[in-house]
C-alpha positions in Angstrom: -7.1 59.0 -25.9 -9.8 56.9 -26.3 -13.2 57.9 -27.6 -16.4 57.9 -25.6 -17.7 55.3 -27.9 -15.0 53.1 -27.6 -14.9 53.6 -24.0 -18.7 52.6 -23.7 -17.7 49.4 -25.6 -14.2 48.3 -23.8 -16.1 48.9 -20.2 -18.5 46.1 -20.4 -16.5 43.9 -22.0 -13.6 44.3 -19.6 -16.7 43.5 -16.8 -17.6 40.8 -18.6 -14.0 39.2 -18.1 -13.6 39.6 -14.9 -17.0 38.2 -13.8 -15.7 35.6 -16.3 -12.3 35.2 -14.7 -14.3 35.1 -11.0 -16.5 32.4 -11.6 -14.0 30.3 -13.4 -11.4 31.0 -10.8 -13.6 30.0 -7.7 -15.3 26.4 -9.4 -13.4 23.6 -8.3 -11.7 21.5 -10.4 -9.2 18.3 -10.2 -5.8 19.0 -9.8 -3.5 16.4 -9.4 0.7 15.6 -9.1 2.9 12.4 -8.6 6.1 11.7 -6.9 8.1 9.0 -5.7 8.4 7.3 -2.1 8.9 4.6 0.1 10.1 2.7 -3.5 7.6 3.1 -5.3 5.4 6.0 -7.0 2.6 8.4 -5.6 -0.5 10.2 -6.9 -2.4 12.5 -5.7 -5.8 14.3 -7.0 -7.8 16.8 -5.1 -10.5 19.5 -6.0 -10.2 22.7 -5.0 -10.6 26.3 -6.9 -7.7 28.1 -8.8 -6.1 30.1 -5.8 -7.5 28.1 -2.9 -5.1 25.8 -2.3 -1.7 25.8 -5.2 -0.4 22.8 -6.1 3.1 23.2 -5.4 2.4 23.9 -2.1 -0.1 21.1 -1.5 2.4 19.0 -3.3 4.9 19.3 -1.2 3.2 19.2 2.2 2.0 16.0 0.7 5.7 14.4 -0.2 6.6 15.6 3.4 3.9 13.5 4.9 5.2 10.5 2.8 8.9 10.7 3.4 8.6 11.3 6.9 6.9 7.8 7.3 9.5 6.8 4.8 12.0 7.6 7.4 11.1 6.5 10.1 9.7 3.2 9.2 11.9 1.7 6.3 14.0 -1.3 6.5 15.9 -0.1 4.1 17.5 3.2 5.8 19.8 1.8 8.5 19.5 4.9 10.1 15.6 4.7 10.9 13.8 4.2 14.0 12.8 1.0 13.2 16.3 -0.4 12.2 17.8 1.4 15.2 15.2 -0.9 17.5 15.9 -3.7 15.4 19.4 -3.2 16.4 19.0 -3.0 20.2 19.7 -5.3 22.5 17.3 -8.0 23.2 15.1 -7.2 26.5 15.9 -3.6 26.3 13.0 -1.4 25.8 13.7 1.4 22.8 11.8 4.6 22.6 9.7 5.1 19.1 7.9 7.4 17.8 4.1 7.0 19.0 2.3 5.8 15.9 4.9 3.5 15.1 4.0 1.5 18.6 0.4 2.1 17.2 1.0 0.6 14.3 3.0 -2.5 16.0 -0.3 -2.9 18.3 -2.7 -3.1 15.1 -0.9 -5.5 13.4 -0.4 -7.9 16.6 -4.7 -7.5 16.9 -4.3 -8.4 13.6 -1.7 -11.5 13.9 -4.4 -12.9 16.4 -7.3 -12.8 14.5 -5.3 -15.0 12.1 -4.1 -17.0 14.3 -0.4 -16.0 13.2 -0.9 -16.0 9.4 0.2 -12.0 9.4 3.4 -11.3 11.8 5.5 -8.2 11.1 8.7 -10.4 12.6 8.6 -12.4 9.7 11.3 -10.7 8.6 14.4 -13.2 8.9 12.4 -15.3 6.5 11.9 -12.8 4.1 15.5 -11.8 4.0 16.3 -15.3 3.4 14.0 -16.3 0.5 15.2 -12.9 -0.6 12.6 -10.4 -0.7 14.3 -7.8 2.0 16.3 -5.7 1.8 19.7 -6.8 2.0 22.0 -7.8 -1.0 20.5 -10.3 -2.5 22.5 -13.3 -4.9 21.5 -13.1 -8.5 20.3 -16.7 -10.0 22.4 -17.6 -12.2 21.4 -15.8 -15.5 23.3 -12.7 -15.7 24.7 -13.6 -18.7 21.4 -14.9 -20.3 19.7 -11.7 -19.3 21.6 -9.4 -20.8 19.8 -8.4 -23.1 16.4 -8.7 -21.7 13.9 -5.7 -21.1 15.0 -4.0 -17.8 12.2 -4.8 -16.0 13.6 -8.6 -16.3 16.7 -7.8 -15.5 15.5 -5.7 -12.2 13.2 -8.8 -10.9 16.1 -11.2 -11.7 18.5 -9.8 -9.9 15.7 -9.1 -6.9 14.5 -12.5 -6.8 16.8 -15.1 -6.5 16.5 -18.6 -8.1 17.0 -20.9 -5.8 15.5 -22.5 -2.2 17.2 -22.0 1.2 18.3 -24.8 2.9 15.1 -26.1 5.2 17.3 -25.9 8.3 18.2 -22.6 7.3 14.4 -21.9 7.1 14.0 -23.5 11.0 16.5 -20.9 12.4 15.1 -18.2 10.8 11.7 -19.3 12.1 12.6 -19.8 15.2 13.7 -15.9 15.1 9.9 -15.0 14.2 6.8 -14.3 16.5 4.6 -11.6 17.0 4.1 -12.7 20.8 7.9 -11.9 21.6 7.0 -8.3 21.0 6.2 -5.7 23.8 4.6 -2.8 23.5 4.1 0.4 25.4 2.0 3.1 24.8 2.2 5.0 27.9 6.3 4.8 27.7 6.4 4.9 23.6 8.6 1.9 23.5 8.8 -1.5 21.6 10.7 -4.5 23.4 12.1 -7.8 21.5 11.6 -10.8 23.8 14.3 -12.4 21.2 16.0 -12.2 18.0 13.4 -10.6 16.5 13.2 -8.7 13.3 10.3 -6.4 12.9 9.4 -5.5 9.0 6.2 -2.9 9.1 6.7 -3.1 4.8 2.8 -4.9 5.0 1.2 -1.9 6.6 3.8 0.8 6.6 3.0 2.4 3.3 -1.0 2.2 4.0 -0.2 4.4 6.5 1.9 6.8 4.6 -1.4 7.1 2.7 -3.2 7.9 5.6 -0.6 10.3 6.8 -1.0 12.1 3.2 -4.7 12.0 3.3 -4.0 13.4 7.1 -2.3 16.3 5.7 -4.5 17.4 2.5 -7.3 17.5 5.3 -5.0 20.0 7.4 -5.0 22.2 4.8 -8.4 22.3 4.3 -9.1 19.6 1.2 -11.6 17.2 1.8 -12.4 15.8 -1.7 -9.1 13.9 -3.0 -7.5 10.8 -3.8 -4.5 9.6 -2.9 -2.7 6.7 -4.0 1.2 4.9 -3.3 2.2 1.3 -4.7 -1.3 0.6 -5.5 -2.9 0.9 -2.0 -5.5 3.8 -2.1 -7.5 6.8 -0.1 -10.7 8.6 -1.4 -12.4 10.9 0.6 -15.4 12.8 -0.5 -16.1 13.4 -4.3 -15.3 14.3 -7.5 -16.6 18.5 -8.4 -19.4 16.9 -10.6 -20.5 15.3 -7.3 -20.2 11.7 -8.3 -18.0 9.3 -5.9 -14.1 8.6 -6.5 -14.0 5.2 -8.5 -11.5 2.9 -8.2 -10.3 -0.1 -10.4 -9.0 -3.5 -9.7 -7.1 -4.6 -12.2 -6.7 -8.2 -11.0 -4.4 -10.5 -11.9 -4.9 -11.1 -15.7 -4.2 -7.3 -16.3 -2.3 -7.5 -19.4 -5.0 -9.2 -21.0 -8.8 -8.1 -19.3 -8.0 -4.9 -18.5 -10.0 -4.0 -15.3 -11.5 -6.7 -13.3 -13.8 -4.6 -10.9 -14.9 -1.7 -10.7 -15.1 0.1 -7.3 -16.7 2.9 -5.5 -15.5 3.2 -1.4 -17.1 6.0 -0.7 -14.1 8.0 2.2 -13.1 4.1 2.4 -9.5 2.9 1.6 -8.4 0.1 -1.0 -5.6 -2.1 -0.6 -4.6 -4.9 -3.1 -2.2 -7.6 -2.4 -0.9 -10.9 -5.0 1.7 -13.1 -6.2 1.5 -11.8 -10.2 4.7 -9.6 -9.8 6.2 -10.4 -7.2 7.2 -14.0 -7.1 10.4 -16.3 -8.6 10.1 -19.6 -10.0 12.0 -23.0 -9.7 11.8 -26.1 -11.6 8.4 -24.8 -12.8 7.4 -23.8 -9.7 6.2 -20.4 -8.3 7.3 -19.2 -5.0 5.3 -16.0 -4.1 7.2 -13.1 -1.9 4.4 -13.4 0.6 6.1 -15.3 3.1 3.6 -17.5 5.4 5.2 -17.1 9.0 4.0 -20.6 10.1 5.8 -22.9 7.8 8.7 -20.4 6.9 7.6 -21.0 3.5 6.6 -18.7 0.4 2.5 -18.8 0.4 1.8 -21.9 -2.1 -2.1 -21.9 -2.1 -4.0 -21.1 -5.1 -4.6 -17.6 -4.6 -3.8 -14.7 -6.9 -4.6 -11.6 -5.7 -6.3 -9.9 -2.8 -8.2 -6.6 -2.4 -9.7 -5.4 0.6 -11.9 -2.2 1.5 -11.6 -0.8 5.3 -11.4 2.4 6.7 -7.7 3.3 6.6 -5.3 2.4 4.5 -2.9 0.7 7.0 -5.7 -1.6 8.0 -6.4 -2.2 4.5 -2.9 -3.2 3.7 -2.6 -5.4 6.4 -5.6 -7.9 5.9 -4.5 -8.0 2.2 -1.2 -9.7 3.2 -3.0 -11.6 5.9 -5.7 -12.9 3.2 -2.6 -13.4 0.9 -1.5 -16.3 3.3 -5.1 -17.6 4.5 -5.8 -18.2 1.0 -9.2 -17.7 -0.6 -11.1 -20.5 1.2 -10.0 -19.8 4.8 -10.1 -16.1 3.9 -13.0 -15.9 2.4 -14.6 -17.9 5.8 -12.9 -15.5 8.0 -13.8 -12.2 6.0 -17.6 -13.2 6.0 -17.3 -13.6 10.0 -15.5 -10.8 10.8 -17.7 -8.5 8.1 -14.5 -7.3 6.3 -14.6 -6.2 2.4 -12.8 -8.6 0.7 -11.9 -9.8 -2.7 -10.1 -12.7 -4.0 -9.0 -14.0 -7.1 -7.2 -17.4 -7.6 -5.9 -19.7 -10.0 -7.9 -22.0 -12.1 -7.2 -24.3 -14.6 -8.8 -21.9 -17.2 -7.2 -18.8 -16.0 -8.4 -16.6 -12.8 -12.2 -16.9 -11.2 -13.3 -13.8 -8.0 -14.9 -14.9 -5.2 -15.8 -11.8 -2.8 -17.4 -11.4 0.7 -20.9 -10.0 1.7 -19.4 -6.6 2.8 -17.1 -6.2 -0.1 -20.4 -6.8 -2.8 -22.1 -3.5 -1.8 -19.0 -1.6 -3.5 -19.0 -3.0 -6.7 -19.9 -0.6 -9.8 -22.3 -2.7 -12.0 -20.2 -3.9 -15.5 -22.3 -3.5 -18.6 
């Protein structure tokens, strides 16, 4: 039995504990997880107190979220919505999900404003240089690659060496256009006018960002980050009250580190370039964003694209769209239009930036 003394010294302390154990339970603090989606990997970071909101739980309401748009909206599950329209017969109208007709309608406002330098029917061309999702043909050095890094290996046998036949490149054209597709919001249903092969891969996984930042909101979480593949959410701040910031790594990331640093305050970021994604022939680099007017990989000078907006999907969109425009056009349209933009091209040095008025104001100052 313990003695009064020792009882007068255990009580307090034990008190002391718990008030300890209270406080330090209910400050909020960063906790974050990862996962991979839609191809690619996720991350996610939120603040919230110990017991408020468990990460396993939040977690995997979050990869729910995700996969669901995975799902649906792939090209590469032949048994999703999307690939189940692409399949129908042309004329026929074929009931989708609601916000996958939203989605369609967004990027056709989008294909307009660029006067049809973003279509999501560019797919046939995409396929054909390579970049879809079917089988694609290796180039030629299996053999020579067999040793090389895996990374090497994956992007050779991706990216295929060698230029389709131009009239090959007119038929698959002539299966593209954002115009031969209907849309009905009132029925839910998309219609092809023609042969038309719809690819939602340049603003599908800005909206699975969305969707996750949708569902860490339903549970009550308004300070978080969430990125996939590089396209990014933030939404309120960090528990020391300071904004989420962002980098941009840029194109010369191996060797500059971060080009710019950003802060979009409940904003989303989207970056799009040619740095990683591109195969070269004869000294010459073909990039995998395909420009739907020529049939031809983009060729301008331009690097990388980063653009600030308020979703995600939108975000990813104009990145692709100012991926084809180039950085002169782009940078014309962008000022007009008052969209945050950032572009980077080639130089004969390296890599120079040139960004629009609205994207300037969410630039962190570099010593």
């Amino acid at each position: 039995m313990l003695s009064r003394s020792l009882r007068r010294t255990l009580v307090p302390a034990i008190l002391l504990i718990a008030v300890v154990f209270l406080v330090l339970s209910t400050r909020p603090r960063i906790y974050s997880f990862q996962g991979q989606v839609m191809g690619t990997s996720y991350n996610v970071s939120y603040v919230s107190s110990l017991f408020s909101h468990p990460l396993p739980e939040v977690s995997a309401v979050v990869h729910a979220a995700l996969a669901d748009v995975d799902q649906r909206m792939s090209t590469y599950k032949p048994d999703s919505e999307l690939m189940r329209f692409n399949r129908a017969p042309v004329g026929q109208p074929v009931k989708v999900s609601a916000d996958i007709v939203e989605l369609v309608r967004q990027a056709q406002i989008i294909s307009e404003m660029s006067g049809g330098a973003y279509d999501i029917t560019v797919g046939p061309l995409v396929n054909l240089w390579g970049f879809g999702p079917q089988e694609k043909p290796g180039n030629g050095n299996a053999e020579q690659l067999v040793n090389a890094p895996e990374f090497v290996q994956w992007l050779d046998s991706q990216f295929p060496g060698h230029i389709p036949d131009p009239a090959a490149i007119d038929q698959a054209r002539a299966q593209v256009g954002y115009q031969s597709l209907g849309t009905n919001q009132g029925d839910s249903t998309l219609t092809r006018g023609k042969e038309l092969f719809v690819d939602l891969s340049s603003i599908a996984k800005g909206y699975g960002v969305d969707q996750a930042a949708d569902a860490l909101r339903g549970l009550g979480i308004d300070d978080f980050m969430v990125e996939v593949g590089g396209e990014v959410m933030v939404r309120g701040a960090k528990p020391n009250g300071n904004p989420w910031r962002l980098a941009v790594i840029g194109p010369e990331m191996g060797k500059s580190g971060v080009s710019a640093l950003v802060e979009p305050v409940d904003k989303a970021l989207a970056t799009s370039g040619d740095y990683l994604n591109f195969f070269e022939v004869d000294g010459k680099r073909y990039s995998h964003t395909i420009n739907p007017r020529s049939g031809w990989p983009e060729a301008k000078r331009i690097a990388e694209v980063a653009v600030i907006a308020d979703t995600t999907a939108q975000a990813d969109a104009l990145a692709t769209m100012f991926m084809v425009l180039g950085d002169e056009e782009g940078l014309k349209l962008a000022n007009r239009l008052g969209i945050a933009a950032r572009f980077a091209y080639y130089t004969n040095d390296g890599f120079a930036t040139v960004t629009s008025e609205a994207f300037k104001p969410y630039l962190v100052p570099q010593g």
